[in-house]
N, C-alpha and C positions, 0 to 999 in steps of 0.2 A: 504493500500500500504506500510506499515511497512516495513513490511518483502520483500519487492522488492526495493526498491528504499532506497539510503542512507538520512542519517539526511539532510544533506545539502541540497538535492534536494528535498526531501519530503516537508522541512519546509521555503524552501524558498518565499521570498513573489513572487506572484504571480500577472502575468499584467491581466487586461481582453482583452478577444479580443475587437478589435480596432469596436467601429460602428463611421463610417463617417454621416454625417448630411448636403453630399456636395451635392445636388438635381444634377449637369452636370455629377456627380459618379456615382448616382443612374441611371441615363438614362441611362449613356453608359454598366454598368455593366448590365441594363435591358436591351440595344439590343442586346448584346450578348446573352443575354440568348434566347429572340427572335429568334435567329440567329438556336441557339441551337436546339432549338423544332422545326425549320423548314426543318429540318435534321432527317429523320426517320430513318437514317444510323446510325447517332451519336452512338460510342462508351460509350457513359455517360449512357445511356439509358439500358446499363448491370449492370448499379451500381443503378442508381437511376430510379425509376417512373416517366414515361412523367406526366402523372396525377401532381403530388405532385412537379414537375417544375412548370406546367403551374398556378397552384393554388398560388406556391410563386408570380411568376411573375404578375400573377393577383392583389394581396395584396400590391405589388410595387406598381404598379399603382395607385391606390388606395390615394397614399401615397400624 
């Protein structure tokens, strides 16, 4: 990314993205997603595979 992006931005320190560890986050972010799959209409479903939802939110569970 040299050649696209200046010094300052290239070599900036960089955050990770954030994972929470708050189990009430996790549910609620997992019923939405519930929510989601129960909607065969859903929009989202032109971007991403129902399949490979269902499988994260499985592995939520899981959790």
């Amino acid at each position: 990314m040299q050649d696209a992006l200046q010094p300052e931005v290239l070599w900036r320190k960089k955050s990770h993205y954030p994972k929470t560890h708050n189990l009430s986050y996790l549910r609620a972010v997992s019923e939405m997603l519930a929510g989601v799959l129960r909607d065969p209409q859903s929009p989202v479903f032109q971007l991403v595979r129902r399949e490979m939802l269902q499988q994260l939110l499985e592995s939520e569970e899981s959790v």
